[in-house]
C-alpha positions in Angstrom: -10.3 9.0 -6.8 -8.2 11.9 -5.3 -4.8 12.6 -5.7 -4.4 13.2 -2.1 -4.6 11.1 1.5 -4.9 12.1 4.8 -1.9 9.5 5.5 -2.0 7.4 8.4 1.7 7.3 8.9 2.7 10.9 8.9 -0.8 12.2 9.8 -1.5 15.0 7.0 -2.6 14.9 3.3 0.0 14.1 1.3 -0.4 12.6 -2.9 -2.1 9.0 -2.9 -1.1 5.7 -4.4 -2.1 6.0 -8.3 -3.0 1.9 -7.7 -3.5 -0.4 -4.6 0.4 -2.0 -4.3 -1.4 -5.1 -3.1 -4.2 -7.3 -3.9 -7.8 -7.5 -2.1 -9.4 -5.5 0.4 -5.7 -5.1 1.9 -4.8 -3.2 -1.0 -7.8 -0.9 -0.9 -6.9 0.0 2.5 -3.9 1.1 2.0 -5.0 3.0 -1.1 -7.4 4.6 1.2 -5.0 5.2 4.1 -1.3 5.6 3.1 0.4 8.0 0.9 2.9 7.6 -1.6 5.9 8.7 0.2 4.7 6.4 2.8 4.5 3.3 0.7 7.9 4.0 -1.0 9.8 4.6 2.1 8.4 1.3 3.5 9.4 0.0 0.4 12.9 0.8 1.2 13.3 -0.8 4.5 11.1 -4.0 3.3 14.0 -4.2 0.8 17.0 -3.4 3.1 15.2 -6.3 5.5 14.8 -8.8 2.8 18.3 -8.6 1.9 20.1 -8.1 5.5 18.3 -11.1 6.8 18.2 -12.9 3.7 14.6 -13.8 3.8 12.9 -16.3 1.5 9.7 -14.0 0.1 8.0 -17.5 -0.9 8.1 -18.9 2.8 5.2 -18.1 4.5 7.2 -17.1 7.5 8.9 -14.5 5.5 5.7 -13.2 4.3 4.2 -13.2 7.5 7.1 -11.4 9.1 7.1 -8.3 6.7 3.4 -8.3 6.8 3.8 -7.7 10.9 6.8 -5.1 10.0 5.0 -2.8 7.8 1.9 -2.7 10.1 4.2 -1.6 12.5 5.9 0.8 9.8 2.8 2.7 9.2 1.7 3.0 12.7 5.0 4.3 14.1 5.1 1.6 15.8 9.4 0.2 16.6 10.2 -2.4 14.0 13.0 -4.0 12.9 16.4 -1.9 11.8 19.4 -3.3 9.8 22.4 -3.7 11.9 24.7 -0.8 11.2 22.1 1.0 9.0 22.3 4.8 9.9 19.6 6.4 7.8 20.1 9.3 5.8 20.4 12.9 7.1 16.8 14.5 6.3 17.5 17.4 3.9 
């Protein structure tokens, strides 16, 4: 497997996942299509949305919802922001 992507989120090659962070045919795709950076950035916000609006991860609402956010995460696509979250200054 390479150690590169073409990522689908910021559009160049950039280093791959080492494993699919998800299992199936889901996880492969994102494997195939999302880099590392990427997935740990959306990792981030998944987190900062799970605890702001204290969602239940074993509701299938809950699932559902961040399933619909990251789509939209990785196709730059507006999503859902954290009231009062101001993102760190890019250095």
């Amino acid at each position: 497997m390479s150690t590169t992507v073409f990522c689908q989120k910021y559009q160049k090659d950039l280093p791959a996942l080492t494993i699919p962070p998800l299992p199936g045919q889901r996880g492969q795709e994102l494997v195939k299509n999302i880099s590392k950076q990427a997935w740990d950035e959306w990792m981030e916000h998944q987190t900062r949305l799970i605890n702001e609006k204290r969602l239940k991860v074993f509701q299938p609402e809950a699932r559902e919802y961040l399933q619909e956010q990251m789509k939209k995460f990785f196709n730059n696509e507006e999503l859902d922001q954290i009231e009062g979250y101001v993102p760190p200054e890019k250095k």
